[in-house]
C-alpha positions, 0 to 999 in steps of 0.5 A: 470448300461448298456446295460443289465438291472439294476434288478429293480423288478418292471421295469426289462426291465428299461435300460440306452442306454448309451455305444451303438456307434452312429456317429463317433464312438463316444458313448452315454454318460452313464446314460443320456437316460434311457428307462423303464416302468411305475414305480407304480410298483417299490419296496422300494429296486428299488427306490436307484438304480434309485436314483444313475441315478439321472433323472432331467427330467421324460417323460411319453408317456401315456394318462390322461386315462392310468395315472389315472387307473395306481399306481402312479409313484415312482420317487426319488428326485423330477424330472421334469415330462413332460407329451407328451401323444402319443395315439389314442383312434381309436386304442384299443390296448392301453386300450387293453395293460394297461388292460392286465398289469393292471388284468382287465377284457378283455371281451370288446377285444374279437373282437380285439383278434378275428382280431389278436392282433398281426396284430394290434401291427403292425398297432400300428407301422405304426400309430406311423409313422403317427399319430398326437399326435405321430409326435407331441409327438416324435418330442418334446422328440427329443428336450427335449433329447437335452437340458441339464437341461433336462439330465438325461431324463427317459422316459416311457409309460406303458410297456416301449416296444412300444412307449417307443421302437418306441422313442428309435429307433428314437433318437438312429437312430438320434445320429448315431446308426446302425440298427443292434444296436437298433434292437438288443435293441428293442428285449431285452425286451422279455428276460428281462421281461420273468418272468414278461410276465409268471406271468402275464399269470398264472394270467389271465389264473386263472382268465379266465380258456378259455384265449386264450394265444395267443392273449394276447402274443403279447400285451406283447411281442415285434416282429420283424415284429413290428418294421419292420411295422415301418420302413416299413412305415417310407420308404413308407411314407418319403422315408428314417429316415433321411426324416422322422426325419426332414419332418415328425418329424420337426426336424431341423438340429440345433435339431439333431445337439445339440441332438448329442452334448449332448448325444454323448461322 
């Protein structure tokens, strides 16, 4: 169960990160850090295959406002589920991604397609780098990877790519893993939820015969020049990760130290 997908139909880009070589060469565990969407959508046949995972602690990045107009997660066993809501209602490309997933009406986004959703996917990125609620929430998952009553830890937020991405890339960059590496991760989920991203299309375009495909695709997809926003801001902002992890982030060398303890094999 690595690397490449458990198969799940209703989280196809749910993955364990263990395997991926960090610090010293020495791996991340197996079946410690498992990154996935919301799981209102899993079916009677997922539920057993995250059973074998066994998470003891759920992370869900979302807002009270994502959660309540969501299916409420299906979770085997009885984890606990800590709630570090990462969101700014300045930003409509939240609401604008959960209404996509969701079937709702995408009337009220006409002007955030007009300015191009994919210019504001980017200023997500950067925002994740700046904002309050991001630093806060980042920062307390870090330290919540690192405790052993919490391991395994799945986190998600709606379409587990954006600040289910953006949490990825931090604490794999913490445990040592090359660029190359988590980049390559990040772009995996366009492959893994191709058949998703169609379905959902074929839907809205029924629905709405004008949509304007492309300015719903990069609500659905993830980019390159989306992570690139990141760490461009990552540099402009603290100079280095390393910097952003500890002046930005809070993180103490104590945090990183027991992050690594635990994760790494």
């Amino acid at each position: 169960m690595t690397g490449q997908g458990w198969g799940l139909v209703g989280a196809p880009n749910a993955r364990d990160l263990g395997g991926l070589v960090g610090a010293d060469g020495r791996r991340v565990r197996l079946g410690q850090l498992i990154r996935t969407p919301a799981l209102g959508r899993l079916t009677d046949e997922d539920l057993p295959v995250l059973a074998k995972v066994g998470p003891a602690c759920v992370l869900d990045l979302r807002d009270a406002t994502e959660i309540t107009v969501a299916p409420q997660d299906r979770l085997p066993g009885e984890p606990r589920v800590v709630r570090l809501p990462v969101h700014d209602p300045a930003h409509p490309v939240f609401t604008y991604v959960a209404a996509v997933l969701l079937g709702h009406d995408l009337d009220a986004y006409a002007e955030l397609a007009r300015r191009g959703t994919a210019g504001a996917m980017a200023a997500i990125y950067r925002w994740f780098v700046t904002g309050e609620s991001a630093r806060v929430g980042f920062a307390e998952a870090v330290r919540l990877a690192a405790q052993p009553e919490n391991l395994p830890l799945l986190y998600h937020c709606s379409a587990g790519k954006d600040r289910t991405g953006w949490l990825t890339v931090i604490l794999l960059t913490a445990l040592g893993v090359d660029e190359a590496a988590i980049r390559a991760d990040y772009l995996r989920n366009n492959e893994m939820t191709d058949s998703l991203r169609a379905v959902i299309v074929e839907a809205m375009r029924r629905r709405s015969p004008g949509l304007d495909v492309d300015a719903v695709l990069p609500v659905l997809e993830v980019r390159p020049e989306y992570l690139d926003a990141g760490y461009a801001e990552v540099r402009r902002v603290h100079g280095s990760f390393d910097a952003y992890l500890r002046d930005g982030l809070g993180l103490t060398d104590s945090d990183l130290r027991a992050l690594r303890a635990q994760l790494l094999e």
